[in-house]
N, C-alpha and C positions, 0 to 999 in steps of 0.2 A: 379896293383897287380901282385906280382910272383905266377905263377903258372903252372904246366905241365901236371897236369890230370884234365879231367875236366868228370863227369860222371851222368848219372840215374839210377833212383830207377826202379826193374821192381819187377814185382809180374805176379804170378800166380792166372787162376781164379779156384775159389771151386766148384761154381756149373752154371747153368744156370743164376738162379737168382741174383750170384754175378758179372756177369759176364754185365748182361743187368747195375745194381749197377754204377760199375767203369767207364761203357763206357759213363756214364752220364753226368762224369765230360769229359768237354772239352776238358783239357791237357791232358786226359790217350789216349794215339794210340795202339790198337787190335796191336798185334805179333802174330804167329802163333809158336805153339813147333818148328816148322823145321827152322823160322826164326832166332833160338836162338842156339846157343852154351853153355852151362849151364851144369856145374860140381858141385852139382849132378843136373841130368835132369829129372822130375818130369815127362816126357810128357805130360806135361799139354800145354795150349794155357794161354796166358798173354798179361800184360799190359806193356807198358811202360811212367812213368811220366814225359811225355815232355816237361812239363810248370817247373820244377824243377831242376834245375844247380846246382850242386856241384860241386865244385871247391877244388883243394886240391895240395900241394907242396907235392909231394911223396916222398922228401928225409925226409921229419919231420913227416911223422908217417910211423908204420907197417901196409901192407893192401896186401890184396890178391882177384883179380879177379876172381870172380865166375860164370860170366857171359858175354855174348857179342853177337853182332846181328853179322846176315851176310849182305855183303857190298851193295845191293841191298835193303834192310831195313835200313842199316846207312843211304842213301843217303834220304828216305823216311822220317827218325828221322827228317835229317837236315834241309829237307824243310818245315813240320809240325813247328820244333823251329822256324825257319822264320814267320811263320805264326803267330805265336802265339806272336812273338816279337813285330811286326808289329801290335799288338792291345794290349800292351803293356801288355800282360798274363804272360809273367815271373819272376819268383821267384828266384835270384842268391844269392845261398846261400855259402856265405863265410870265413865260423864260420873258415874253416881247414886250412888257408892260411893267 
């Protein structure tokens, strides 16, 4: 498969109790606000869905990055993906390509 972007969902948490919620699931990995780059930036602390690959040919649609860790958290993303590949927990989802 062609492809040149490959990306996750992140979210924000609303409160305490959704926070305890998200981290339940195995795939979501805790970010902190300051991990994140994030246009507009909520200062909120969040999630990112690491059991989840989107895959995407950016020349065949319009899209605009909103978001992106810093490179000390990429490297934490990519181990986590490992991990979870390794117990066969991901999802590649390649509706865009």
């Amino acid at each position: 498969m062609e492809y040149n972007m490959m990306c996750n969902v992140m979210g924000s948490f609303h409160n305490e109790q959704h926070k305890e919620f998200k981290l339940s699931f195995e795939g979501n990995m805790e970010v902190s606000n300051s991990e994140t780059n994030t246009n507009p930036d909520n200062g909120k602390d969040g999630y990112i869905k690491a059991d989840q690959l989107y895959y995407f040919r950016k020349e065949d649609l319009s899209y605009k990055v909103i978001g992106n860790v810093i490179e000390e958290t990429l490297n934490k993303l990519i181990d986590y993906i490992n991990e979870l590949a390794e117990k066969n927990k991901l999802v590649n989802i390649i509706d865009n390509i």
